[in-house]
C-alpha positions in Angstrom: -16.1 2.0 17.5 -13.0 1.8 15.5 -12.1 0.8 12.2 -8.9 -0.4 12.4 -8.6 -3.3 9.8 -5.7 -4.4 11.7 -5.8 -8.3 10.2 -6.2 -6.9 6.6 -3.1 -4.3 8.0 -1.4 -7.0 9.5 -1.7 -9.6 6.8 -0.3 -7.2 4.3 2.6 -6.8 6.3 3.0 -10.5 6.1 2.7 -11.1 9.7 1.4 -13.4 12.0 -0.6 -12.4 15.1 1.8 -13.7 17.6 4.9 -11.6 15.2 2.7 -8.2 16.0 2.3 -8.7 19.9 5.5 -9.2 19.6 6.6 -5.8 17.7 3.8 -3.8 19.9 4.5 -5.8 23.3 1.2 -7.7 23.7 -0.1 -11.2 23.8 -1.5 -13.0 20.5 -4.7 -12.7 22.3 -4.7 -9.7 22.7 -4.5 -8.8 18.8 -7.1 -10.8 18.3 -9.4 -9.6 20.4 -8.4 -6.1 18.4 -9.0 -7.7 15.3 -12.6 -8.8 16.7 -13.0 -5.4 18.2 -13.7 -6.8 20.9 -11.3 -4.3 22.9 -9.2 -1.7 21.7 -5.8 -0.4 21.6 -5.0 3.0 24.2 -3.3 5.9 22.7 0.7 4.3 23.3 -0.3 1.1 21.8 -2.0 2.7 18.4 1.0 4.6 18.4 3.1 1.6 18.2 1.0 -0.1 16.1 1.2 2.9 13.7 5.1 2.6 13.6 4.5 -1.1 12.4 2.4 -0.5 9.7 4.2 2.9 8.8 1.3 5.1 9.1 -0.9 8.0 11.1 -3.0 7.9 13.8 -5.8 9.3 11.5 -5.4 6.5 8.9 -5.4 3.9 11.5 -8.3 4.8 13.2 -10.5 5.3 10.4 -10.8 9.4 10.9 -11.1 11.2 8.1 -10.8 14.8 6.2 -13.6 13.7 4.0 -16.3 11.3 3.9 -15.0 8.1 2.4 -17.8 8.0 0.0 -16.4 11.4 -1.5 -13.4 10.1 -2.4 -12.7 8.1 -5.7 -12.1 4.4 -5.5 -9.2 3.4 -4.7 -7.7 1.5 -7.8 -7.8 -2.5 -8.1 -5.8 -5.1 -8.3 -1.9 -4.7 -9.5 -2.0 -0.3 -9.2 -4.0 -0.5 -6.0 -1.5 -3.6 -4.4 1.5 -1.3 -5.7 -0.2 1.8 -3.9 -0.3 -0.1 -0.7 3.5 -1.4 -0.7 4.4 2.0 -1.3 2.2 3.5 1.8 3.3 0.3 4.1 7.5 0.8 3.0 9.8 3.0 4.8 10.9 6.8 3.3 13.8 5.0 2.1 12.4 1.8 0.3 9.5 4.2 -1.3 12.4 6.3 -3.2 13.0 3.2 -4.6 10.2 1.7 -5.4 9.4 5.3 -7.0 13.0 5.2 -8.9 12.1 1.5 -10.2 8.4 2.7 -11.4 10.3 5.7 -13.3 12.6 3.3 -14.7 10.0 1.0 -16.0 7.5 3.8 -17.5 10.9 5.1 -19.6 11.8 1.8 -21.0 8.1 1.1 -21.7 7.6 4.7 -23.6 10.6 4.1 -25.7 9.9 0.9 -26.7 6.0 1.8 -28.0 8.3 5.0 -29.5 10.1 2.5 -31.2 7.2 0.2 -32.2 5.9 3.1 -33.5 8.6 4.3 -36.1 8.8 0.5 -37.0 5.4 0.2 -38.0 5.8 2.9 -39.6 8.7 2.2 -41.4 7.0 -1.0 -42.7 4.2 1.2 -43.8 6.0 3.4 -46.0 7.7 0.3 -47.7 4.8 -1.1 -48.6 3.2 1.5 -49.8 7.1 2.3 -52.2 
């Protein structure tokens, strides 16, 4: 049995079922009855489907270097949704959606910086 999680996969993608048969060569049904493993994808078609989702055989399939359980938790909500447009983006799009994180971390350090030196500006005139 696989693990494929190829709805949760596909729905991050933002695609339909009938959009993926299309971009793999299949029928509608046919995804579904994935997504119900019901049947499963041969070795060309998991390949294809790992050039939709931008990802490895390994991943796909569920296979992996250490137990699950091992692992930490993945992180939540916004970090973990960010984590996941990052892995699903193309080498290209994930420099910049690395350059824009950089970008944002800078401002946000020099404005606490600056919040910093006010407060404690504002400190030292009180106390004058």
């Amino acid at each position: 049995m696989m693990n494929l999680r190829l709805r949760e996969r596909r729905e991050a993608l933002g695609l339909n079922q009938k959009e993926l048969a299309q971009k793999v060569g299949k029928s509608f049904r046919t995804i579904q009855s994935w997504e119900r493993e019901e049947s499963y994808p041969n070795a060309e078609l998991v390949a294809a489907l790992c050039e939709v989702f931008n990802t490895d055989p390994n991943d796909l399939l569920g296979w992996y270097e250490e137990h699950p359980e091992d692992r930490p938790a993945a992180p939540a909500g916004a970090e973990g949704e960010l984590i996941t447009c990052y892995r699903q983006s193309t080498e290209k799009r994930r420099s910049k959606i690395l350059e824009t994180a950089r970008d944002q971390a800078e401002l946000s350090q020099a404005q606490a910086e600056t919040a910093g030196e006010e407060r404690l500006e504002a400190d030292q005139v009180r106390s004058a």
